[in-house]
N, C-alpha and C positions, 0 to 999 in steps of 0.2 A: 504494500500500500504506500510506504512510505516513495519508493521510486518510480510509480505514476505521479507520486504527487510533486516531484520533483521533475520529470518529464513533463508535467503540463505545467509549469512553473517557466520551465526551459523554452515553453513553445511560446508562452507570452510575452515571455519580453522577447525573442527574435521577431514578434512581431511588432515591438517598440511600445509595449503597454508596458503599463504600471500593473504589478500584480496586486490587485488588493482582494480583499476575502470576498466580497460579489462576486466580481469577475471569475473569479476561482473557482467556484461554488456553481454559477449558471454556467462556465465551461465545462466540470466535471458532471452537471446533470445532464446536459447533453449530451455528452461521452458517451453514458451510458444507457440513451433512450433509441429508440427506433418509432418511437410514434409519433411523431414531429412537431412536438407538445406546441401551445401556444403560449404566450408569459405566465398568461395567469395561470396556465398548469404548472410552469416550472415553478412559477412562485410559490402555489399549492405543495409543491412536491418539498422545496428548501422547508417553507415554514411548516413542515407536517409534525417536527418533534416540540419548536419553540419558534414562537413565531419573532425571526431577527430583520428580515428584508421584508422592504417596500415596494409597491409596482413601481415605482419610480424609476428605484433601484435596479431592479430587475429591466425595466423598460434599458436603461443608459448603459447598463454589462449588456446587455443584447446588443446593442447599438453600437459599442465600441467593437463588439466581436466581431459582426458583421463589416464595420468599415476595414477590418484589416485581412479580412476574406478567413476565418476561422468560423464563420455562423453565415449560412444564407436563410431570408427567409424566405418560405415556400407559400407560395397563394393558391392554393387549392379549390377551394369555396370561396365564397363571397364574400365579402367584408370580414372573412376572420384570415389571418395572420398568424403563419405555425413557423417553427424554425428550425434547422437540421443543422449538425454541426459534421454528416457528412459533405463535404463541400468537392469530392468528386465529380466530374459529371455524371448523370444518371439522371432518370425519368421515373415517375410516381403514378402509382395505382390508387384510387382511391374509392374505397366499397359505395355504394347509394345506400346501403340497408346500415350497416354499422358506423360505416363512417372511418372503416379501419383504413391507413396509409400505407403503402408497402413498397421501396423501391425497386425502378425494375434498371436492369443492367442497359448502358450505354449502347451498346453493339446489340442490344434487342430487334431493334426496329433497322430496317435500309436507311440508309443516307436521306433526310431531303431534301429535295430541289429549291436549297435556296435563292439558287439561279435563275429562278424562273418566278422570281415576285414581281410585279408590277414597278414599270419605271417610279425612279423616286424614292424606291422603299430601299435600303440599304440594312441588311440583317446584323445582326453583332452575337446575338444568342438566339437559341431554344430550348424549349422541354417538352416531351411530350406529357402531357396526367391523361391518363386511361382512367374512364369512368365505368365502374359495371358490378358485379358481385361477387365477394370473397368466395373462397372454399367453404370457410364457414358456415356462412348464410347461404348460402344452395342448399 
């Protein structure tokens, strides 16, 4: 335990942060999520034993994580806001019935034709989100 905590220690400041207990705290919760929490989940999650952070808090370690490319976040639905501290490329499943999120691998899908947008549009990124129904729920 001790030398993840020192490896994500390591990884913060190579990214030119200030390591302080937030940041540490909403970095190592997303370490180890896979459901692409929203703040107010991560926040749920820190304060579950004693409640020490604010959304605030939690909002501005997101906020930092993200500007140094350690946290993206993912728009899946509508007006809510999830964040993945996978930050590989990769594309997102997301159930209609549960709501569960699931990465799916980059070389899933063929190449596409970004070549072929409409004058004027110039691409920089994509994702694909696959919308349909878990294993689960079937």
């Amino acid at each position: 335990m001790q030398q993840q905590a020192e490896n994500l220690i390591k990884v913060l400041k190579s990214k030119g942060l200030r390591v302080t207990p937030q940041r540490f705290s909403v970095y190592a919760n997303l370490l180890t999520r896979f459901d692409h929490p929203t703040a107010d989940q991560i926040l749920s999650d820190l304060n579950h034993q004693a409640p020490t952070s604010s959304q605030a808090t939690v909002y501005s370690a997101l906020q930092a994580l993200r500007e140094v490319g350690l946290v993206r976040e993912v728009l899946l639905e509508e007006g809510v806001c999830r964040y993945d501290a996978n930050v590989d490329r990769h594309h997102h499943f997301r159930c209609r019935c549960c709501g569960a999120i699931k990465d799916i691998p980059w070389d899933t899908f063929e190449s596409v034709g970004l070549n072929r947008l409409p004058s004027g549009m110039q691409a920089e990124s994509y994702e694909v989100t696959v919308h349909g129904i878990c294993d689960r729920c079937q």
